[in-house]
C-alpha angles and dihedrals in degrees: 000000000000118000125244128231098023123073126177139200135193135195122168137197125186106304091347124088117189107210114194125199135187139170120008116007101189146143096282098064092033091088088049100039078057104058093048099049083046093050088049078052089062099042086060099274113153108161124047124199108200099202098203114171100108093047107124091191143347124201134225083251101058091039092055086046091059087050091052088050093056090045097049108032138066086238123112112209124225119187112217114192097337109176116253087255090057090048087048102051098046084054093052092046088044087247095110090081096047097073147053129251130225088191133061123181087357099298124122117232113222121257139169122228124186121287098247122025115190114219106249117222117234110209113211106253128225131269079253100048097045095050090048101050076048103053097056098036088065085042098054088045088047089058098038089070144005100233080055103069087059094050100048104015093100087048084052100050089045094054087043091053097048089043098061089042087070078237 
């Protein structure tokens, strides 16, 4: 079953892979959106290019998941016309540092994505799967910066919790 709110779409060239997003990036997709940049990882994949102006919203929890990604991974991240509430909140969460911008003064810089991109299908992941890819994401943000650990350490607790509740 497909999940609603978040698409995705991916066009590689050579080493590169353009992922667009649109709509809800959540908690619900994160585990998803990380296997498959795990699986272009395998296919040779080292740069990848998150195409995010038609994201409507994106949680503490797919964010993190993007950190972990960076932290935990050979790819290195670029940000292509990410709305100024996206910017924001990566710079809130310390994410913002941690990857690269497509984008200076407010001016795009030109890039060329492949010709076709094919929509990629996010299963909706398990109970299990989702807290897990959650867990770690808050964990990951939590250790990226201080002011962090006050912000997200009750979230944390709480997916710990479930999580060892088999819940």
């Amino acid at each position: 079953m497909a999940l609603p709110g978040c698409s995705i779409s991916i066009g590689i060239d050579e080493t590169t892979a353009y992922v667009r997003l649109a709509g809800r990036a959540a908690a619900e997709s994160a585990p998803s959106f990380a296997n498959a940049l795990f699986q272009l990882q395998s296919e040779g994949v080292r740069q990848i290019v998150l195409e995010l102006s038609e994201i409507l919203l994106m949680d503490s929890a797919f964010s993190g998941t993007i950190a972990h990604l960076i932290q935990h991974s050979e790819l290195c991240f670029v940000l292509h016309q990410a709305p100024s509430r996206i910017l924001d909140t990566f710079a809130d969460h310390g994410l913002l540092e941690l990857v690269d911008h497509l984008e200076a003064d407010g001016h795009y810089y030109s890039y060329s994505p492949p010709q076709t991109s094919e929509p990629c299908v996010l299963e909706a992941g398990t109970r299990k799967e989702i807290l897990r890819c959650a867990l770690d994401a808050h964990r990951t943000l939590m250790a990226l910066k201080p002011e962090n650990m006050a912000k997200f350490q009750a979230v944390e607790q709480y997916l710990a919790q479930a999580q060892a509740a088999g819940t």
